[in-house]
C-alpha positions as CSV (number, residue, x, y, z in Angstrom):
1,X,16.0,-32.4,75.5
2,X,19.4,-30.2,76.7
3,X,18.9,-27.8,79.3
4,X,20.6,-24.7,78.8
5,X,20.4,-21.6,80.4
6,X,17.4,-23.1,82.3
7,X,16.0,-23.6,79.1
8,X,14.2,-26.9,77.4
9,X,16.5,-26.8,74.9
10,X,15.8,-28.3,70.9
11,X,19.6,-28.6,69.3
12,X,19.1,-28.8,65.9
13,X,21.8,-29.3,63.1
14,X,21.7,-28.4,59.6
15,X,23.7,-29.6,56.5
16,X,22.6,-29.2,52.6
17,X,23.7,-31.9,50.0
18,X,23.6,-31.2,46.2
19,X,23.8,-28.2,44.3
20,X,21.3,-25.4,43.3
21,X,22.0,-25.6,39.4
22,X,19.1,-26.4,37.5
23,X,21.1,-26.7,33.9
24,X,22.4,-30.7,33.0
25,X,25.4,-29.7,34.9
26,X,24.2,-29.9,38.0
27,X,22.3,-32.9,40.6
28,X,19.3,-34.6,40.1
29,X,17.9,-33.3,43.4
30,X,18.7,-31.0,46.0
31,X,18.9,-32.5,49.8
32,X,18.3,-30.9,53.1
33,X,18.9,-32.7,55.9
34,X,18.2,-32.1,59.9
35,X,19.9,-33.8,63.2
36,X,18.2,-33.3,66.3
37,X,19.9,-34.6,70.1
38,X,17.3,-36.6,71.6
39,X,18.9,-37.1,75.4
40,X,20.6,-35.4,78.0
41,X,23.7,-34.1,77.6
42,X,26.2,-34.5,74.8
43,X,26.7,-38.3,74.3
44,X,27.4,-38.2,70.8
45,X,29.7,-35.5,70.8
46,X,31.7,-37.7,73.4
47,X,32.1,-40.3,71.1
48,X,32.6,-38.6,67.4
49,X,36.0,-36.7,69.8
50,X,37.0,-40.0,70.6
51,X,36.8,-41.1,67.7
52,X,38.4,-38.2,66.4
53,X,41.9,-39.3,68.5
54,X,41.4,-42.5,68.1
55,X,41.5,-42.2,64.2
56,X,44.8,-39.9,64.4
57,X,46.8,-42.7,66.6
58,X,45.7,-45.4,64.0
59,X,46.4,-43.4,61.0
60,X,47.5,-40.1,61.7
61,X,45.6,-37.9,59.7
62,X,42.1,-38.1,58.7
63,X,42.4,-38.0,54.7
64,X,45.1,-37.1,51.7
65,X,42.7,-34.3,51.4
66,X,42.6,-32.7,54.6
67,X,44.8,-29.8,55.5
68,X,44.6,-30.2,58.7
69,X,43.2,-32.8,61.0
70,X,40.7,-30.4,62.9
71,X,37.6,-31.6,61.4
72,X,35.2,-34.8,60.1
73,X,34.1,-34.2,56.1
74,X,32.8,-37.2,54.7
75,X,33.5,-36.5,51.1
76,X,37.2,-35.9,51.5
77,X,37.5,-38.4,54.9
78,X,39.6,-41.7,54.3
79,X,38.0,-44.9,54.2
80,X,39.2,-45.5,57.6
81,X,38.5,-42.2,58.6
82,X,34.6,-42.7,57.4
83,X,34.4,-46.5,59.0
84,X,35.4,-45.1,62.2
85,X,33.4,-42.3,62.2
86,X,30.0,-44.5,60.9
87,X,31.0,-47.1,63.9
88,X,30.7,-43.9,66.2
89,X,27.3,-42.8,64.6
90,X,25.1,-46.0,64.3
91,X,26.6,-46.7,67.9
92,X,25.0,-43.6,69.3
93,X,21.7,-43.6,66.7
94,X,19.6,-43.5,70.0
95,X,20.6,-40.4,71.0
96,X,19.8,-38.5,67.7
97,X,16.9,-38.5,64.9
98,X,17.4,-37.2,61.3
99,X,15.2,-35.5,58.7
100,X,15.7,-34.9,55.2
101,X,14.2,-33.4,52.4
102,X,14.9,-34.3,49.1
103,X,13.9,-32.4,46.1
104,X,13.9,-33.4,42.3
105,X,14.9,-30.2,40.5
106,X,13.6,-30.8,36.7
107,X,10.2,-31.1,38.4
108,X,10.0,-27.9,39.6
109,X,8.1,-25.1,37.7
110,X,10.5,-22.7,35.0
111,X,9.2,-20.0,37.1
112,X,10.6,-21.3,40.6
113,X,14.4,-22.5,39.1
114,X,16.1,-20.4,41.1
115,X,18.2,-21.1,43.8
116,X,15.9,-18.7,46.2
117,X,13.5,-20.8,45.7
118,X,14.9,-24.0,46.0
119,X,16.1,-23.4,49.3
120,X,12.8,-22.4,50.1
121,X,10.9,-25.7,49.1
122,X,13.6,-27.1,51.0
123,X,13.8,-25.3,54.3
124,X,10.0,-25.5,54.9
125,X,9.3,-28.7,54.1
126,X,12.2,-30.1,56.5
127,X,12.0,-27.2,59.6
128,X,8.1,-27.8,59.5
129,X,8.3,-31.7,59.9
130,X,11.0,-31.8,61.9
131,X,9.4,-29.1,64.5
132,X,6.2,-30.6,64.2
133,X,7.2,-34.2,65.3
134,X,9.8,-32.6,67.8
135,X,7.5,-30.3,70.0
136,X,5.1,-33.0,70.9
137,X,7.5,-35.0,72.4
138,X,8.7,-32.9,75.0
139,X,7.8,-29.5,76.4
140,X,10.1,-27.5,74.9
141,X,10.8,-23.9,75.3
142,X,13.8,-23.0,73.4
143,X,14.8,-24.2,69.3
144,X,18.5,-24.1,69.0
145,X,19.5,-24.2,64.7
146,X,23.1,-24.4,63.6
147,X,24.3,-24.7,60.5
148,X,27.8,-24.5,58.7
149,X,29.2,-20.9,58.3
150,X,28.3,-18.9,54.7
151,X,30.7,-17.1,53.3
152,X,29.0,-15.2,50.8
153,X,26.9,-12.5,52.5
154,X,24.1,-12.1,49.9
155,X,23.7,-15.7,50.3
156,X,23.7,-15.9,53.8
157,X,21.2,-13.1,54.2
158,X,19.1,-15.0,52.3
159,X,19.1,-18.7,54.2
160,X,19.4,-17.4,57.4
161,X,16.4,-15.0,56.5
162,X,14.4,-17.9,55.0
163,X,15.0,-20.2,57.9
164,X,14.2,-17.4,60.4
165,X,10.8,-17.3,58.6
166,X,10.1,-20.7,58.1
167,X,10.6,-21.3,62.4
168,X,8.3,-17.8,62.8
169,X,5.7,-19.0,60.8
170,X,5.6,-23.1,62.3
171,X,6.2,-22.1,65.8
172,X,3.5,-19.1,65.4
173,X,1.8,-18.8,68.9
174,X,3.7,-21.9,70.3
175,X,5.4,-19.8,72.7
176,X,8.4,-21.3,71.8
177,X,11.8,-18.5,70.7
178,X,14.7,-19.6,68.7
179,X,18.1,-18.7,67.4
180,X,19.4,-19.5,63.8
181,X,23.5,-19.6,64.5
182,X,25.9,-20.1,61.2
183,X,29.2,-21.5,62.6
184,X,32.5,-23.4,60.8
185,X,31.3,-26.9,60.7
186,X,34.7,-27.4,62.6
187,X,33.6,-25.6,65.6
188,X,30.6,-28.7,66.5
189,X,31.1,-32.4,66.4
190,X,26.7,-32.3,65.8
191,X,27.6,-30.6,62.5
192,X,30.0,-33.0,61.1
193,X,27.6,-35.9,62.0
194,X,25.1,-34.4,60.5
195,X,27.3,-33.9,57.5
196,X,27.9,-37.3,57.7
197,X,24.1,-38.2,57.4
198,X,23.5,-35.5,54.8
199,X,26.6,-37.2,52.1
200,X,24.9,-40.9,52.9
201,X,21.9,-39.7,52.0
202,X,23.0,-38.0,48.7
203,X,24.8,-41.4,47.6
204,X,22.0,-43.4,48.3
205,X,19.2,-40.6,46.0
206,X,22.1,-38.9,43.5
207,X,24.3,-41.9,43.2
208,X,22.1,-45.4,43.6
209,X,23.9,-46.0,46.8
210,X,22.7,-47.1,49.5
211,X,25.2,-49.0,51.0
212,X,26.2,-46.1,53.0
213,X,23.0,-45.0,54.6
214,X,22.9,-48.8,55.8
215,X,25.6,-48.7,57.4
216,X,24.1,-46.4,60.0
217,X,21.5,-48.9,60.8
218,X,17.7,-49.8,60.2
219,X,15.7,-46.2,60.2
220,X,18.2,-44.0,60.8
221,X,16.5,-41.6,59.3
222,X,13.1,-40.2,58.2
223,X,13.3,-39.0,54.5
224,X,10.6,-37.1,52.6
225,X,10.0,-35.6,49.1
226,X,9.1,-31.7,49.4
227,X,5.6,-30.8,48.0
228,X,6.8,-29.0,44.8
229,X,5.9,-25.3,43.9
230,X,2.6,-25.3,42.0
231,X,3.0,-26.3,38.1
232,X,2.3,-23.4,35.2
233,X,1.7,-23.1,31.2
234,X,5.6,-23.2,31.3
235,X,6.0,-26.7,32.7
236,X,6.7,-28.6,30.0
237,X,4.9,-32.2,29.2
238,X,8.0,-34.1,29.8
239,X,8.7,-32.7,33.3
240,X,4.7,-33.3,33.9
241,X,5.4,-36.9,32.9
242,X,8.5,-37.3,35.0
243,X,6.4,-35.9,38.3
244,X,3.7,-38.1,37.7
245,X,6.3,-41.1,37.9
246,X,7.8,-39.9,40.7
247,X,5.4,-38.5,43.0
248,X,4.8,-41.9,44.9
249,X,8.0,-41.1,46.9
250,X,6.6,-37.5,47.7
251,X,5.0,-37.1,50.6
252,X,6.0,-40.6,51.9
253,X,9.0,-41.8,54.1
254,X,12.3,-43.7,52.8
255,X,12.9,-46.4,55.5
256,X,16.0,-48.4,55.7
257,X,15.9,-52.2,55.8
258,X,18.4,-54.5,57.7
């Protein structure tokens, strides 16, 4: 835990993967994934700046991509840019554990296709585990949720309100307050690890790729499959069908071998 402001302080860092399209355009599923710092102090930040000058000596700029060098973003980072910045990560693995939801989107009822309600499948199912297995390891008193920046303000009306309820409703009569605090990804080395995290764990589900989750080491993190909303008359047999073949990942954990 981080003590701050006298506080027992949970840092938690949030970063979605995927989109919320629900036509043949868009992903399969829909990924939510959560970093939490485990230790005193700010190890890991330590090393991901390091890393950060280390990479512009070597190469001078972090990708083709970027323009400016200001920030880690693993889908336009270099090659050399994302094998430095994995080095930094499975180094420190210790001193964080990750979360992630992972929701098919053809399985979900016609009813609940909406991006309002994707979210929501999302956000509970990964701030409910997540705070579950957290407060029982340490006597917390304060939860501490960042996420990247939104710039549309409908939309960030709407995720910050649904996260606010989802941490109301699981730390109900806990004793335990908490802050939800959008900020540029830019602004907190956490954010762009957990970004990091969040784009390995989309190539392994979206893509068939593993290779990059592997690299940041046996169980690096704890992956789940979101209870869906309930099914209707408007579910149609094939998405039935497609659940039912599926649903031995729900509900379980994804664990990375060596």
């Amino acid at each position: 835990m981080t003590l701050i402001n006298g506080r027992n302080t949970l840092l938690v860092y949030l970063d979605e993967a995927g989109d919320t399209h629900f036509g043949n355009s868009g992903t399969k599923y829909f990924f939510y994934t959560g970093l939490v710092l485990t230790g005193d102090g700010f190890p890991l930040h330590k090393a991901l700046l390091e890393c950060r000058y280390a990479t512009l000596a070597t190469q001078g700029r972090f990708s083709n991509s970027h323009e400016s060098n200001d920030y880690f973003h693993a889908t336009e980072d270099s090659l050399e840019t994302r094998e430095n910045v994995f080095r930094a990560l499975k180094a420190h693995s210790d001193d964080v554990r990750v979360y992630a939801t992972v929701l098919e989107k053809k399985a979900f009822a016609l009813d609940h296709q909406t991006p309002e309600k994707l979210f929501e499948a999302a956000a509970k199912n990964l701030l409910s585990e997540l705070v579950n297995a957290e407060v029982h390891k340490a006597s917390y008193e304060h939860i501490s949720v960042m996420l990247d920046s939104i710039p549309v303000q409908k939309k960030r009306k709407s995720i910050i309100g649904t996260l606010k309820r989802t941490l109301a409703a699981t730390l109900d009569g806990s004793g335990i307050t908490f802050t939800v605090m959008p900020m540029a990804s830019k602004s907190d080395l956490a954010l762009q690890a957990v970004d990091y995290y969040s784009w390995a764990i989309y190539r392994s589900w979206e893509s068939n790729d593993p290779s990059q989750l592997a690299r940041l080491g046996k169980d690096s993190a704890r992956i789940t499959q979101a209870a869906l909303p309930s099914k209707d008359k408007t579910t149609s047999p094939a998405i039935q069908k497609e659940e039912q073949r599926s649903s031995y990942r729900r509900g379980g954990t994804f664990s990375l071998t060596s």
